[in-house]
C-alpha positions as CSV (number, residue, x, y, z in Angstrom):
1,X,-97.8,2.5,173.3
2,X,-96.1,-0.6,175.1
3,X,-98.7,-2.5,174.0
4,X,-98.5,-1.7,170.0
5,X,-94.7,-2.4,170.4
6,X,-95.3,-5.9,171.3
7,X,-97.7,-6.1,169.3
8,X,-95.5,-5.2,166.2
9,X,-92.2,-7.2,167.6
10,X,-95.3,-10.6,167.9
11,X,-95.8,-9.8,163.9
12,X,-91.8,-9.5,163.3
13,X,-91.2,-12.6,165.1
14,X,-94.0,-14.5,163.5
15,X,-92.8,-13.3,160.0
16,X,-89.6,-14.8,161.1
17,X,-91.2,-18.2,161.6
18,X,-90.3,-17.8,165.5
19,X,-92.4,-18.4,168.5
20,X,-94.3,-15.7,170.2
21,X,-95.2,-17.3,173.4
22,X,-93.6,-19.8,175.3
23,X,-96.0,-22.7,176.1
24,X,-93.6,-25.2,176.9
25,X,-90.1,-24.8,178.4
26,X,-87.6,-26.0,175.3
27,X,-90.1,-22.5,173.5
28,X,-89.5,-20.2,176.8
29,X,-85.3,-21.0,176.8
30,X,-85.4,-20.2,172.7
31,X,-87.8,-17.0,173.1
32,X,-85.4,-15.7,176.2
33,X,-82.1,-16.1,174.2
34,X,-83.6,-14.3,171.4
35,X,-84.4,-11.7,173.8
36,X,-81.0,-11.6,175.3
37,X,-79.4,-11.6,172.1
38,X,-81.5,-8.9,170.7
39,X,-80.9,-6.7,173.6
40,X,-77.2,-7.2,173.2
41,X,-77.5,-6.3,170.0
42,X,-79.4,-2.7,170.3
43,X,-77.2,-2.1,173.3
44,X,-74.3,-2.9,170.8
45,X,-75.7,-0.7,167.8
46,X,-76.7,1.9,170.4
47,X,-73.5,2.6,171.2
48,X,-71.9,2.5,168.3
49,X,-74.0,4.5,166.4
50,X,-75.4,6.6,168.3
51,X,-72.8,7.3,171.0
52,X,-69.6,7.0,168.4
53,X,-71.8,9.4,166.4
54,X,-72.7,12.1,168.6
55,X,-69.4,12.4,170.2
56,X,-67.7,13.0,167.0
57,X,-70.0,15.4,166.3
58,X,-70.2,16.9,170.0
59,X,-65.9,16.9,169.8
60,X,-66.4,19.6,167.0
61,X,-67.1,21.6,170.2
62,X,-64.8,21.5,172.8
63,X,-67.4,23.1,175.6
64,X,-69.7,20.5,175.3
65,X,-67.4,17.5,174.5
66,X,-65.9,17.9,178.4
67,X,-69.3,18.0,180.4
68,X,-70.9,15.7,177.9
69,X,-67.8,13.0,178.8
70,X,-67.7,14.3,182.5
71,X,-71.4,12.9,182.8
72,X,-71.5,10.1,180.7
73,X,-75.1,11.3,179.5
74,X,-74.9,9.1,176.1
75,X,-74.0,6.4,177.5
76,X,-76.6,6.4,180.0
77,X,-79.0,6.9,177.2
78,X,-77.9,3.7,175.4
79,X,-78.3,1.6,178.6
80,X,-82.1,2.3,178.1
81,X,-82.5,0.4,175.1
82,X,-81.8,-3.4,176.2
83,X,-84.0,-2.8,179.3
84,X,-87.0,-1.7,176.6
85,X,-86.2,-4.7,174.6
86,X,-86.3,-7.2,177.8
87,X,-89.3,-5.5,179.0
88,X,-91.0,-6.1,175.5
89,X,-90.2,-9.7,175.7
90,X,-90.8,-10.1,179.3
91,X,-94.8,-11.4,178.4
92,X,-93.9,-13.5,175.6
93,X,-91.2,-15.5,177.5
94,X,-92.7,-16.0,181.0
95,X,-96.4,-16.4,179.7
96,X,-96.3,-19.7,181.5
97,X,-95.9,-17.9,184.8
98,X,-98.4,-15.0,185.2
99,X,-97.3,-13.7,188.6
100,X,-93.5,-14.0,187.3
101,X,-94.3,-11.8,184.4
102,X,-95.9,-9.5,186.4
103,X,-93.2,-9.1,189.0
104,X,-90.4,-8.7,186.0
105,X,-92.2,-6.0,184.1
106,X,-92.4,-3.9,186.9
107,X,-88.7,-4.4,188.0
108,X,-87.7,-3.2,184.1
109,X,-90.1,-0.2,184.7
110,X,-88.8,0.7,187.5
111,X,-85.2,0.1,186.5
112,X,-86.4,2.3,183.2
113,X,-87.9,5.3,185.1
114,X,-84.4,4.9,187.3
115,X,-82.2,5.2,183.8
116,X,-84.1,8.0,182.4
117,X,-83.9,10.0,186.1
118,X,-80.3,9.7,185.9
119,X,-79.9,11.0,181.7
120,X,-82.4,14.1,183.2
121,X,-79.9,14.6,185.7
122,X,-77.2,14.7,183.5
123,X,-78.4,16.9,181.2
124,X,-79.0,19.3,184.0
125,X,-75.1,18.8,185.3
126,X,-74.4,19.9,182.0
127,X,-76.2,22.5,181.0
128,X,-75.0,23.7,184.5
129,X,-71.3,23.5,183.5
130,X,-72.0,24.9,180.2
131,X,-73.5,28.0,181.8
132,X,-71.2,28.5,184.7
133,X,-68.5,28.9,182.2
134,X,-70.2,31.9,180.2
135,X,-69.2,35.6,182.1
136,X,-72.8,36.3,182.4
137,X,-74.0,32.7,183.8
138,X,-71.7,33.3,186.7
139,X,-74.0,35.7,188.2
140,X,-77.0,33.4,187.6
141,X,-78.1,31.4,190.5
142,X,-77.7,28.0,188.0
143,X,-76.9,25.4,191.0
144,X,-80.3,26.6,192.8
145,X,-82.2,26.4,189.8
146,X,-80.4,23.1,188.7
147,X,-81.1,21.7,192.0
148,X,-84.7,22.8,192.5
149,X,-85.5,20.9,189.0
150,X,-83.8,17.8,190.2
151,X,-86.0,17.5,193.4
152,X,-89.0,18.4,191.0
153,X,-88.0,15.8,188.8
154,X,-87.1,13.4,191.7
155,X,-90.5,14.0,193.4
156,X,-92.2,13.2,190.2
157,X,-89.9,9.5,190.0
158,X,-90.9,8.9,193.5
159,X,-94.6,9.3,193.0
160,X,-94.2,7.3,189.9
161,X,-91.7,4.5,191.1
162,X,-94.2,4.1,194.4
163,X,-97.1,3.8,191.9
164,X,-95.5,1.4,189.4
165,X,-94.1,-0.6,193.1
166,X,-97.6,-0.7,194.1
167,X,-99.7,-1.1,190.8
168,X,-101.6,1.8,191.6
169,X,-102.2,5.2,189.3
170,X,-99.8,8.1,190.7
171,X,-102.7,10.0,191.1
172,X,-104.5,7.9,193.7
173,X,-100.7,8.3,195.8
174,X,-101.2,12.0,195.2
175,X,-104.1,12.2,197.5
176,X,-102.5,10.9,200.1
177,X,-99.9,13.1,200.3
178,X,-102.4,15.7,202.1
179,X,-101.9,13.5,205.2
180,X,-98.4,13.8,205.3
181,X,-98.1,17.2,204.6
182,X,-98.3,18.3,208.0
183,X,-95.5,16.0,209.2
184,X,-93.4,16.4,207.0
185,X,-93.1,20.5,208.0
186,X,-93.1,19.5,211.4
187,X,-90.4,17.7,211.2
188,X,-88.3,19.0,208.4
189,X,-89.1,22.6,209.2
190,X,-85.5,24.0,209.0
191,X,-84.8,22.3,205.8
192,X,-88.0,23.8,204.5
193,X,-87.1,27.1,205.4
194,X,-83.9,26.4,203.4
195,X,-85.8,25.4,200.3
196,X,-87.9,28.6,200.2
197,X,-85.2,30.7,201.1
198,X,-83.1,29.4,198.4
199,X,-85.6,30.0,195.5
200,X,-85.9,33.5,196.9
201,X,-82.6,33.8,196.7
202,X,-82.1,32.4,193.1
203,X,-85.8,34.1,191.5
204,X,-84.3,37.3,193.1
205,X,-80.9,37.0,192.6
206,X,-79.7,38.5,195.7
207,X,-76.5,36.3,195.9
208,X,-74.8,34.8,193.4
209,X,-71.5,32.9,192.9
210,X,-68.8,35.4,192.7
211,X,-70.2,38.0,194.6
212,X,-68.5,39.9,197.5
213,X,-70.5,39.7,200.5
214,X,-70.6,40.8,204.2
215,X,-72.4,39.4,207.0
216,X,-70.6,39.8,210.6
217,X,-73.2,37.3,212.4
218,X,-71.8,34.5,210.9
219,X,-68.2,36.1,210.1
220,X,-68.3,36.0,206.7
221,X,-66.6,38.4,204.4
222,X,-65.4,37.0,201.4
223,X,-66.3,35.9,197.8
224,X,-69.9,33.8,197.3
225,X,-68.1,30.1,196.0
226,X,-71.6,28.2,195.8
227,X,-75.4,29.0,196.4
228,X,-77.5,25.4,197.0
229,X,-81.1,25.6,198.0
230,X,-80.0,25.4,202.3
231,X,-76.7,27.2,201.8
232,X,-74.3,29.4,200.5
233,X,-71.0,29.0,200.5
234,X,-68.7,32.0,201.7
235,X,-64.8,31.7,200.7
236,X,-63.0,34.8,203.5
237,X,-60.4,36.7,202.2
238,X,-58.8,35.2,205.1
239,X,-59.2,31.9,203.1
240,X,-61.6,30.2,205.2
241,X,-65.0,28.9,203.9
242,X,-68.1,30.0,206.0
243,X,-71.1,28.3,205.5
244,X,-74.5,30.5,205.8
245,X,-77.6,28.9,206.1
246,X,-79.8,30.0,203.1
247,X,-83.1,31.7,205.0
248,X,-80.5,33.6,207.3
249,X,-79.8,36.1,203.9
250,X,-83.4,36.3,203.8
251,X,-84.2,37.0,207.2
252,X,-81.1,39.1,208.4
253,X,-79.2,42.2,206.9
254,X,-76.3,41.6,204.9
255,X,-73.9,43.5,202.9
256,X,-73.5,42.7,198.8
257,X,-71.0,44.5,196.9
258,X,-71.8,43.7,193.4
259,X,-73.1,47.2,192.5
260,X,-70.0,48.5,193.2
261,X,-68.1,45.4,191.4
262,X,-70.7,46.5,188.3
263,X,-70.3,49.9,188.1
264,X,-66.6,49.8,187.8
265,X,-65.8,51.9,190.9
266,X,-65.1,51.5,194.3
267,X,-66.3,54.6,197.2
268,X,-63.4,56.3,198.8
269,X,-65.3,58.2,202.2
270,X,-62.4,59.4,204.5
271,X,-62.0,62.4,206.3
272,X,-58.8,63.7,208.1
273,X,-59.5,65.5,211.5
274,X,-58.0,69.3,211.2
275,X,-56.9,71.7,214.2
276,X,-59.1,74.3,214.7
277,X,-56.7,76.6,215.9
278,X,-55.0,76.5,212.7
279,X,-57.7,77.5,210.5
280,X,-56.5,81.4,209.3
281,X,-57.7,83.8,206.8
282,X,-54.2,84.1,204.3
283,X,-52.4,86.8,204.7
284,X,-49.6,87.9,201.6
285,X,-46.7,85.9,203.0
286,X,-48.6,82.7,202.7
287,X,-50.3,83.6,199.4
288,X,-46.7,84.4,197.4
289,X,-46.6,80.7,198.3
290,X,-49.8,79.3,197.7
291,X,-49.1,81.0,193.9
292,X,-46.5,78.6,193.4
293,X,-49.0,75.7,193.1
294,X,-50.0,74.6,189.8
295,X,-53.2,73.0,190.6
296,X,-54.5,76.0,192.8
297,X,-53.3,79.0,190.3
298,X,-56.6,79.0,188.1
299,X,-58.4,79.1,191.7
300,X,-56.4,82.0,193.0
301,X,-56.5,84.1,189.9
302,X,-60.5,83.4,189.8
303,X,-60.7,84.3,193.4
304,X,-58.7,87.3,193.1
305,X,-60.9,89.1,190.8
306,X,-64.1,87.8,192.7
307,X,-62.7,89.5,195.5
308,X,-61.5,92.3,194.3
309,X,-64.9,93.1,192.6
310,X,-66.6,91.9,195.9
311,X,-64.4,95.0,198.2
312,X,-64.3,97.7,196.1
313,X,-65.0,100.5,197.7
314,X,-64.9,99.5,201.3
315,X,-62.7,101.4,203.9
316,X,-63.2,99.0,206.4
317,X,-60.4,96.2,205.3
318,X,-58.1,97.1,207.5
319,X,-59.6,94.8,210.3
320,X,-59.8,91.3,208.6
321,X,-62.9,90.6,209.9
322,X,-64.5,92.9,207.5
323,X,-65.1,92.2,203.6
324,X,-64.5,88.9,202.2
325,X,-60.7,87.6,202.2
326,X,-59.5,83.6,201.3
327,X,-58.8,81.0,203.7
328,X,-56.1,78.8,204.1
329,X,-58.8,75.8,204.6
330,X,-60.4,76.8,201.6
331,X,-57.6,77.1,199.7
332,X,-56.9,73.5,200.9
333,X,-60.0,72.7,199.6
334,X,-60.1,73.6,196.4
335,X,-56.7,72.5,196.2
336,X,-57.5,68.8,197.1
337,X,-60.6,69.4,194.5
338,X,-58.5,70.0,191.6
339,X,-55.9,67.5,192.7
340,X,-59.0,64.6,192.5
341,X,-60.0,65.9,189.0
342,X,-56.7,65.7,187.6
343,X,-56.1,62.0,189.4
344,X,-55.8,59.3,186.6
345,X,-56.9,56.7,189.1
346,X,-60.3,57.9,189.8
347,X,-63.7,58.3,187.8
348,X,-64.5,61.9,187.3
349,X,-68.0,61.1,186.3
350,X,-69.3,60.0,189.7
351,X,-69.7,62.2,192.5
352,X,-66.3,63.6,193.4
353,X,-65.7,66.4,196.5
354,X,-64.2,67.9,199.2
355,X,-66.3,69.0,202.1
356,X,-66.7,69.9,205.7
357,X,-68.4,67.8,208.4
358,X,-69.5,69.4,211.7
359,X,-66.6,70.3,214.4
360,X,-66.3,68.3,217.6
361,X,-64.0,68.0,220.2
362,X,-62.0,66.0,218.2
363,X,-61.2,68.8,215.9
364,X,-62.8,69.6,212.3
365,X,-63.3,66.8,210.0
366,X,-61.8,67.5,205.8
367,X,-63.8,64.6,204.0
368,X,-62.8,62.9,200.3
369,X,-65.6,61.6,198.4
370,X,-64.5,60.6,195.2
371,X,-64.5,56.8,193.3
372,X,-61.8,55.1,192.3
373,X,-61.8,53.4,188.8
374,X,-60.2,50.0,189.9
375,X,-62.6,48.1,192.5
376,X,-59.6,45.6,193.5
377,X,-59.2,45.4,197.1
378,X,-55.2,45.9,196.6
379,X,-55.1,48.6,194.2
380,X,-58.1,50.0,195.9
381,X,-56.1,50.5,199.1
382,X,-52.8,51.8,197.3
383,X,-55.1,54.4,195.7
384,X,-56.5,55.6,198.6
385,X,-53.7,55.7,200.5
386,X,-51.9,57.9,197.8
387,X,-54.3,60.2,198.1
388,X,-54.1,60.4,202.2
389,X,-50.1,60.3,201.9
390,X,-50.4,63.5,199.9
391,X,-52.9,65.4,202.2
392,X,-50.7,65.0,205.7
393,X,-47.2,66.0,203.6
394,X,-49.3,69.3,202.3
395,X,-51.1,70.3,205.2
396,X,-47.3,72.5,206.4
397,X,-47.9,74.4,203.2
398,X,-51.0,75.4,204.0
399,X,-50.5,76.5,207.9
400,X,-52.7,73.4,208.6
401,X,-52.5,71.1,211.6
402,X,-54.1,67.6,211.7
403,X,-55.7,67.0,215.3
404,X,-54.4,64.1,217.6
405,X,-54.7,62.9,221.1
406,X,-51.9,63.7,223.1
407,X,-49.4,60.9,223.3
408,X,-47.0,60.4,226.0
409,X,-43.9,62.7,224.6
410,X,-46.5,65.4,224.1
411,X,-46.9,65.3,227.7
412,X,-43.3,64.9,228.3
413,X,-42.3,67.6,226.0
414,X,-44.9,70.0,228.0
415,X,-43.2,69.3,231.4
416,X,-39.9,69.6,230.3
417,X,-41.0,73.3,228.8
418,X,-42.8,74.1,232.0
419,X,-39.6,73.2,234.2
């Protein structure tokens, strides 16, 4: 293709009445201000045409018009022009000096293959701008995959600038890179690691920016800023930046939160440790009081007729032992059950109860499991905290204790009765 261009700019000039060789020096000065002159002037109509151009018409948008400005892609692409004009002339004005005109082709190709390297690499910067500003790029791994193309692409100009360098075909460069191979993992083995780690990471997508993630080993706990192809960049709700080497998410266990940052509700698992002791059946006295409660009426009244259904007949109630009679934990309960349901600050479509875990020493363990409908960390807090604030104040109306280590005025208060 080089060689038809020159071929048709030797017919132009020639129609022109110029020369197309310079055999003498007064013929090589003309033919080289020509080409100066003409480069000038595509560089000139370059830019005025085609960069004026397209940024009026890129303006009409004002997402493109920023990155497009930011990275100076256009003008980068005009800069080619004069170098393909110079490299055109190149044989024509240092014919004279074979060696010369050898050596100054390949500097314009290589300056060339430099040029259009850098408008590739622009046009990724920008399409990586243009998608990190969408809501659904920012969970797309777009710096990986943005900078996994580059070193593609720069691998590729390396082969090629060595082989235009050396006048040799890339492919006889390619099979010496065989050799090499084994050093190069030798002594870049971490960085390797990195590499594969990171496309793991971005073909996978098991970080991505904006994400909440949790890995103790290297004290991170915080919001994903920036995944590279070595690292990712934690930002700690403490406002410290971690940085965690890319294989490490691969090779050890960490904690990612964007399930529960996409499903639009956060886990509330709590339980409140219960005296033993205080667990009763309820007698009349408490249950003229229990009646009183709103929320656990419809309960009662459901209860009641189970019950009463459930003892006819038996002769055997007076001992409390016998029959089936209500509890002041499960009245508790069902209580708390009908107090989540009726919560405007949880999601009554996911899993949502009150239950029992086994006893220890410690007392008996009352467990919430419910979701709340607003996964910020603050209003998650305030919510679950609501929810606990109103369980200790109602445990006196139900003749419940929470369990507690003694403290030291428990133990002062005991000797001072004992005395």
């Amino acid at each position: 293709m080089k060689n038809e261009m020159r071929h048709w700019l030797a017919q132009w000039l020639t129609s022109m009445d110029m020369p197309t060789k310079g055999d003498d020096p007064i013929t090589v000065v003309v033919l080289a201000v020509i080409a100066l002159v003409t480069a000038l002037l595509v560089y000139g109509l370059f830019m005025r045409v085609l960069v004026s151009g397209a940024r009026k018409v890129i303006a009409r948008n004002t997402a493109w018009s920023v990155p497009v400005q930011q990275f100076r892609v256009l003008e980068k692409l005009a800069q080619i022009a004069p170098i393909v004009v110079l490299d055109l002339f190149s044989p024509m004005v240092l014919s004279l000096w074979p060696t010369w005109q050898n050596l100054v082709s390949r500097a314009l190709e290589l300056i060339m293959l430099v040029m259009v390297l850098r408008v590739f690499f622009g046009m990724l910067d920008i399409v990586r701008v243009l998608i990190a500003t969408r809501p659904e790029g920012r969970r797309l791994p777009v710096q990986s995959i943005v900078q996994l193309t580059k070193l593609f692409l720069f691998i590729v100009g390396l082969i090629l600038f060595v082989g235009i360098l050396l006048d040799k075909s890339p492919l006889y460069l390619l099979s010496g890179l065989g050799v090499a191979t084994g050093l190069v993992m030798l002594v870049f083995r971490d960085t390797i690691l990195g590499f594969v780690a990171g496309i793991q990471l971005a073909a996978n997508r098991l970080v991505s920016p904006g994400d909440w993630i949790e890995m103790a080993k290297y004290g991170a706990d915080g919001e994903v800023l920036e995944v590279t192809l070595t690292t990712v960049k934690v930002q700690n709700w403490d406002m410290t930046i971690t940085m965690i080497p890319a294989y490490a998410l691969t090779t050890d266990s960490f904690r990612n939160w964007r399930g529960m940052q996409e499903s639009g509700g956060r886990r509330i698992k709590r339980s409140v440790l219960l005296d033993v002791n205080s667990v009763k059946f309820v007698d009349e006295t408490l249950l003229a009081k229990l009646k009183e409660i709103s929320l656990l009426a419809p309960y009662l009244a459901q209860k009641h007729s189970e019950l009463a259904e459930a003892n006819a007949g038996r002769e055997d109630m007076a001992m409390t032992v016998n029959g089936r009679r209500l509890t002041n934990l499960g009245c508790l309960r069902a209580y708390l059950d009908a107090y989540l349901q009726a919560s405007s600050h949880l999601r009554p479509e996911m899993t949502m109860m009150v239950r029992q875990l086994a006893p220890s020493e410690l007392g008996l363990p009352l467990e919430i499991y419910c979701f709340t409908n607003d996964t910020r960390w603050p209003v998650y807090e305030g919510i679950q905290a609501d929810i606990f604030d109103h369980l200790f104040a109602i445990l006196p109306e139900f003749e419940l204790k929470p369990m507690q280590r003694p403290t030291g005025e428990d133990f002062a208060r005991a000797a001072v009765h004992s005395s």
